[in-house]
BAVO-775803 format. One record per residue (C-alpha): x, y, z; residue in one letter. Coordinates in steps of 0.25 Angstrom, whole numbers, plus 5000, padded with zeros to 4 digits. Example, Ala and Ser with C-alpha at 12.3 -4.5 7.8 and 13.67 -1.06 7.14 Angstrom:
REM BAVO-775803
@east->5049	north->4982	up->5031	residuo->A
@east->5055	north->4996	up->5029	residuo->S
END
This chain:
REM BAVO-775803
@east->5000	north->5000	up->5000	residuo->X
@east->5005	north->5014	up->4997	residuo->X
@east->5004	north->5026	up->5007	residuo->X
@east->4996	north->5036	up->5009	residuo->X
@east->5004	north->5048	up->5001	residuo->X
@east->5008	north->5038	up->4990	residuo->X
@east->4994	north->5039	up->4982	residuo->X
@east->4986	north->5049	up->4976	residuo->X
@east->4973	north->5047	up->4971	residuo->X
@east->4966	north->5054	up->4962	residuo->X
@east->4952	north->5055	up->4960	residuo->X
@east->4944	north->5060	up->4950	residuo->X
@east->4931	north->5067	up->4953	residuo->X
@east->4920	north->5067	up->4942	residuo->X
@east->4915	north->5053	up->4937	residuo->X
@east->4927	north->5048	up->4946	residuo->X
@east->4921	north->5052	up->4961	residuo->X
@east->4909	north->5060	up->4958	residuo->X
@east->4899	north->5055	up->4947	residuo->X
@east->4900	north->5067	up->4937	residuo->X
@east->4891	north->5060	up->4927	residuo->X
@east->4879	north->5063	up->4936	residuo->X
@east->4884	north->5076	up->4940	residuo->X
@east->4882	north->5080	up->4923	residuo->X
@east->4869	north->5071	up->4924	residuo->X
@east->4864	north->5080	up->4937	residuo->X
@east->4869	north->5093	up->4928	residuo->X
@east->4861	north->5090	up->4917	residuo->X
@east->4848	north->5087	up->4923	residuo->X
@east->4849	north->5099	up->4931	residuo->X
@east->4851	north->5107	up->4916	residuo->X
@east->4840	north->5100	up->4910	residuo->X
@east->4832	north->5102	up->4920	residuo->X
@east->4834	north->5118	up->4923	residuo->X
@east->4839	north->5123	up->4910	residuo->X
@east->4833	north->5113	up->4900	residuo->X
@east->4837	north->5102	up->4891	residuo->X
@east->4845	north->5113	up->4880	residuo->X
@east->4852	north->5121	up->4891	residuo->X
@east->4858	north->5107	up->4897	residuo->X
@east->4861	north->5101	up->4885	residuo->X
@east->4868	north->5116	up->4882	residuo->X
@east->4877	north->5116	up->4895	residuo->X
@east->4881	north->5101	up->4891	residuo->X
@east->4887	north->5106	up->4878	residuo->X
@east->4894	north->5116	up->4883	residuo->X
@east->4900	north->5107	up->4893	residuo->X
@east->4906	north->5097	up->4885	residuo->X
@east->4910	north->5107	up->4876	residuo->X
@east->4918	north->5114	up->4887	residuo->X
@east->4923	north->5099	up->4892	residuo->X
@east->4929	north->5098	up->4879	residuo->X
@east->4934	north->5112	up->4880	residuo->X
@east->4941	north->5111	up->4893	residuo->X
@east->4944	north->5096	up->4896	residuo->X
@east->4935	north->5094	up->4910	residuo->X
@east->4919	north->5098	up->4914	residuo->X
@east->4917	north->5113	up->4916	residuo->X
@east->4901	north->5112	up->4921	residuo->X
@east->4903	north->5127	up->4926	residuo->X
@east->4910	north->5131	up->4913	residuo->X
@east->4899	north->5126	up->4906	residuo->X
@east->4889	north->5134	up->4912	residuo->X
@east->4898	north->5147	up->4910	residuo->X
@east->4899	north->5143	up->4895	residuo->X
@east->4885	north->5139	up->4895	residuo->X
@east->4880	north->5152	up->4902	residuo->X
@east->4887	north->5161	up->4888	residuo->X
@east->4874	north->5155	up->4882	residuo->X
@east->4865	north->5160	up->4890	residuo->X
@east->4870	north->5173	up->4901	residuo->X
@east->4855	north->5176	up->4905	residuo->X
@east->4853	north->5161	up->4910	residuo->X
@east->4849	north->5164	up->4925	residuo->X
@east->4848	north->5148	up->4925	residuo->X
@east->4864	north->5148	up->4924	residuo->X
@east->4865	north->5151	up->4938	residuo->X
@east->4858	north->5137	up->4943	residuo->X
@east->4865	north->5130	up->4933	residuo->X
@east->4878	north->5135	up->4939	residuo->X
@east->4872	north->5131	up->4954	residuo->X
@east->4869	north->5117	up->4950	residuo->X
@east->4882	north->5113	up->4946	residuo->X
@east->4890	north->5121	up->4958	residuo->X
@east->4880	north->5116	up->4968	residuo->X
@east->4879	north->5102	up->4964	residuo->X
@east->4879	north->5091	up->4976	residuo->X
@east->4892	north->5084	up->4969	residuo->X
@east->4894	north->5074	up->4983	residuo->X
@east->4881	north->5067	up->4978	residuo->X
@east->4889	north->5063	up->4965	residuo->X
@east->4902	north->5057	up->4972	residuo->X
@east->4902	north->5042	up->4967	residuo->X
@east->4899	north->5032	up->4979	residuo->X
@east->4910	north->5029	up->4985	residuo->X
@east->4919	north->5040	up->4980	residuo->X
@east->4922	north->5046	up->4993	residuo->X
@east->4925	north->5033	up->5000	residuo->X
@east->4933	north->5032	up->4990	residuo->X
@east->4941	north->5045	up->4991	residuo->X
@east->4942	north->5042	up->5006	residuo->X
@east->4948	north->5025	up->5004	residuo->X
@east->4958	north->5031	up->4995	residuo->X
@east->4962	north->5041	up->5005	residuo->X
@east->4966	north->5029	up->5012	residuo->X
@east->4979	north->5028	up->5004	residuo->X
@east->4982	north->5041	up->4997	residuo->X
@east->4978	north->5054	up->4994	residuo->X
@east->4964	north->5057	up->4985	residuo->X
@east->4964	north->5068	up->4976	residuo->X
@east->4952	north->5074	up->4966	residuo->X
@east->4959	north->5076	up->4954	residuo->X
@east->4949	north->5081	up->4942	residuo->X
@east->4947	north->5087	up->4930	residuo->X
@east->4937	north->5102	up->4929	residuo->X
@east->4934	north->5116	up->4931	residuo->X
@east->4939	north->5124	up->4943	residuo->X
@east->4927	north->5127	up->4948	residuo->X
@east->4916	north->5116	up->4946	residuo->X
@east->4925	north->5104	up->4949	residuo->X
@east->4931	north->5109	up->4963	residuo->X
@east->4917	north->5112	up->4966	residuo->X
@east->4912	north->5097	up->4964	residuo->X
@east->4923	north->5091	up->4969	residuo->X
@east->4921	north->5098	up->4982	residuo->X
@east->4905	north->5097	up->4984	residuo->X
@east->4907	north->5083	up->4979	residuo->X
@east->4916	north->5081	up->4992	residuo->X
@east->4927	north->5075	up->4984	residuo->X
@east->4937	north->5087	up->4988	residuo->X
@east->4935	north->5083	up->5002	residuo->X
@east->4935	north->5070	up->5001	residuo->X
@east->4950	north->5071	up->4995	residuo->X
@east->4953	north->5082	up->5003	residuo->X
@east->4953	north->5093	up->4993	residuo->X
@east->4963	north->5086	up->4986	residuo->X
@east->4957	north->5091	up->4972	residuo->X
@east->4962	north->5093	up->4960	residuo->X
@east->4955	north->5099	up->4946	residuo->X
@east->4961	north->5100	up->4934	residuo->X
@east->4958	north->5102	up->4919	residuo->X
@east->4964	north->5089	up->4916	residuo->X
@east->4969	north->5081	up->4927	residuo->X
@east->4977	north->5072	up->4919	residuo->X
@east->4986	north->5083	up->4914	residuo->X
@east->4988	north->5087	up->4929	residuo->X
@east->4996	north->5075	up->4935	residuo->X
@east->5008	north->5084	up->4937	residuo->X
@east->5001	north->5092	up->4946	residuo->X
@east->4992	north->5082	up->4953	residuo->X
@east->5005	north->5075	up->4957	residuo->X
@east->5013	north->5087	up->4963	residuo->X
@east->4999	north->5091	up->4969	residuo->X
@east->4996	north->5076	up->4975	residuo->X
@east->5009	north->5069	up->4974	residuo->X
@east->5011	north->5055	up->4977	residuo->X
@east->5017	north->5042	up->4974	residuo->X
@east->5005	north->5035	up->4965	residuo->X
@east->4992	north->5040	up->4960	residuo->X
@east->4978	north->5033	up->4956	residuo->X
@east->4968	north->5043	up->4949	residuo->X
@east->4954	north->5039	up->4949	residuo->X
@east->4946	north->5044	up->4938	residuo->X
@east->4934	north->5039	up->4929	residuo->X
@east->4942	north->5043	up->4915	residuo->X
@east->4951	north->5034	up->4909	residuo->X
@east->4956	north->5043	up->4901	residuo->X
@east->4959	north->5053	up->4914	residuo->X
@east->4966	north->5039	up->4920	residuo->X
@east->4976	north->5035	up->4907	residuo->X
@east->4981	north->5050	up->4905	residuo->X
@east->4985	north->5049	up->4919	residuo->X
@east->4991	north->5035	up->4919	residuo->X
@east->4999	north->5040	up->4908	residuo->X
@east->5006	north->5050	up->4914	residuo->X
@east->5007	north->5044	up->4930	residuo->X
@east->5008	north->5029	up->4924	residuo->X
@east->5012	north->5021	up->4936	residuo->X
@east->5010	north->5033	up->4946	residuo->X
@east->4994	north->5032	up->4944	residuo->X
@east->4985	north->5021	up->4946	residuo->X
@east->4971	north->5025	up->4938	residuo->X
@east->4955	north->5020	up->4943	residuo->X
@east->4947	north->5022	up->4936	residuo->X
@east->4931	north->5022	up->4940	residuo->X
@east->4920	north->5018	up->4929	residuo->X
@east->4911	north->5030	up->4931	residuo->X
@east->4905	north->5040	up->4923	residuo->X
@east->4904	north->5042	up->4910	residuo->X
@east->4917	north->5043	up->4905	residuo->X
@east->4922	north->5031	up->4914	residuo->X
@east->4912	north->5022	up->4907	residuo->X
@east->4914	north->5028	up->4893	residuo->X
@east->4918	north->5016	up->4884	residuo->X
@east->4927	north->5024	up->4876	residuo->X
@east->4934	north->5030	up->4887	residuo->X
@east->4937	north->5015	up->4894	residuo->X
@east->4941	north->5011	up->4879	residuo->X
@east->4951	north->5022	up->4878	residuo->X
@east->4959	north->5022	up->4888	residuo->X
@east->4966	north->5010	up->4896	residuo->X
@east->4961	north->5008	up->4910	residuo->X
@east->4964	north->5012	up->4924	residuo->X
@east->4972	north->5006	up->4932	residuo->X
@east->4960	north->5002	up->4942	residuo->X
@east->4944	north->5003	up->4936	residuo->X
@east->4933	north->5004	up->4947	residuo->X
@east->4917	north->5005	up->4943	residuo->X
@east->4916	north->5015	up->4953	residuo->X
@east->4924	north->5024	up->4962	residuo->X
@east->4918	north->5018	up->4974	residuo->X
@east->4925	north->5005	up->4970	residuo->X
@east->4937	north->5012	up->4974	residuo->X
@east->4937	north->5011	up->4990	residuo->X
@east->4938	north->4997	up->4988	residuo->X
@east->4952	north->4997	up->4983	residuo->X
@east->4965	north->4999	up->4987	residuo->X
@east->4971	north->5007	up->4975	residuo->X
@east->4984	north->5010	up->4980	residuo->X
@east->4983	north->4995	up->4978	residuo->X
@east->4985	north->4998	up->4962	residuo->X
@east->4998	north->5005	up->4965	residuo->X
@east->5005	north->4998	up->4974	residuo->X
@east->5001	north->4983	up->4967	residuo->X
@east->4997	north->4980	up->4956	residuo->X
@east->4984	north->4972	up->4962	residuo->X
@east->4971	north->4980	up->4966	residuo->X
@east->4970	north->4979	up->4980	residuo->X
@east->4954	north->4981	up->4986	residuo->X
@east->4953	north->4986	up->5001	residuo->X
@east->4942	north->4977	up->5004	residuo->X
END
């Protein structure tokens, strides 16, 4: 077994430890429902447009883009309210803060996501996930170009990243190679893509489901080349 201080893990937040997927589902239902089918199916464009733009999920910067159509909308401003006041701790998977806390166990447990600077602090912390790790949280534009930064930030002697995009895992497994062990959790849409499973190899360790998590012990995967479960 390694010691505490030898292992960093790092934990993606949405799809990874909160369900995302029903955060857009909630989001669209709340447009449709109090702005009408053509205003949500509006904002929606511009999002992915601006996705596309920027590399990450602006929600907030979507509405700004969406409010140049439209300055007189009154109705901007509960739009706004919705997505700043949402209950995000009732989206945490099962499991993910037990999860958080049996990791704790043997390292340190870090957020470390892709978004905005606005939105994404905010549903990390009224989600619970930045006390839960302590307010070790860390945003950035693309996460898998910043592993320089999360090293001298959060150094240590082996690293597992937790995240439900392949994609995300093998980019970072190219560059850390031995010095990361990737999991990957099947949730959400892009985890159960069948072009993204088909186009990149896979993780190190695959789980269902991020509460699967607490029943192994990961540094298990770095110290041998077994799985070793706690229980």
């Amino acid at each position: 077994m390694t010691s505490p201080g030898d292992v960093v893990f790092l934990l993606d937040c949405d799809n990874t430890l909160l369900d995302n997927d029903l955060v857009e589902d909630d989001l669209r239902d709340h447009l449709a429902r109090e702005f009408g089918v053509e205003s949500r199916d509006r904002y929606w464009a511009i999002f992915e447009q601006l996705r596309a733009e920027l590399g990450y999920a602006d929600y907030l910067g979507t509405l700004q883009r969406y409010r140049l159509g439209d300055v007189s909308d009154p109705r901007l401003l509960l739009m706004s309210s919705f997505l700043v006041d949402y209950p995000f701790a009732g989206r945490l998977y099962p499991g993910a803060l037990d999860v958080i806390r049996h990791l704790q166990t043997t390292g340190l447990t870090v957020i470390l996501s892709d978004g905005d600077v606005v939105f994404q602090p905010r549903k990390i912390q009224r989600s619970g996930l930045a006390a839960a790790v302590e307010g070790r949280v860390l945003i950035y534009i693309h996460k898998e170009q910043m592993l320089e930064a999360v090293a001298k930030r959060y150094p240590a002697r082996h690293y597992f990243m937790v995240d439900d995009k392949l994609r995300i895992l093998s980019v970072m497994k190219k560059q850390w190679e031995d010095r990361l062990t990737t999991v990957f959790p099947r949730q959400g849409h892009y985890a159960l893509d069948r072009k993204n499973i088909i186009a990149y190899p896979p993780a190190d360790l695959t789980v269902e489901r991020i509460g699967d998590l607490v029943d192994y012990d990961l540094t298990a995967l770095f110290d041998r080349t077994d799985v070793g479960r706690t229980r």
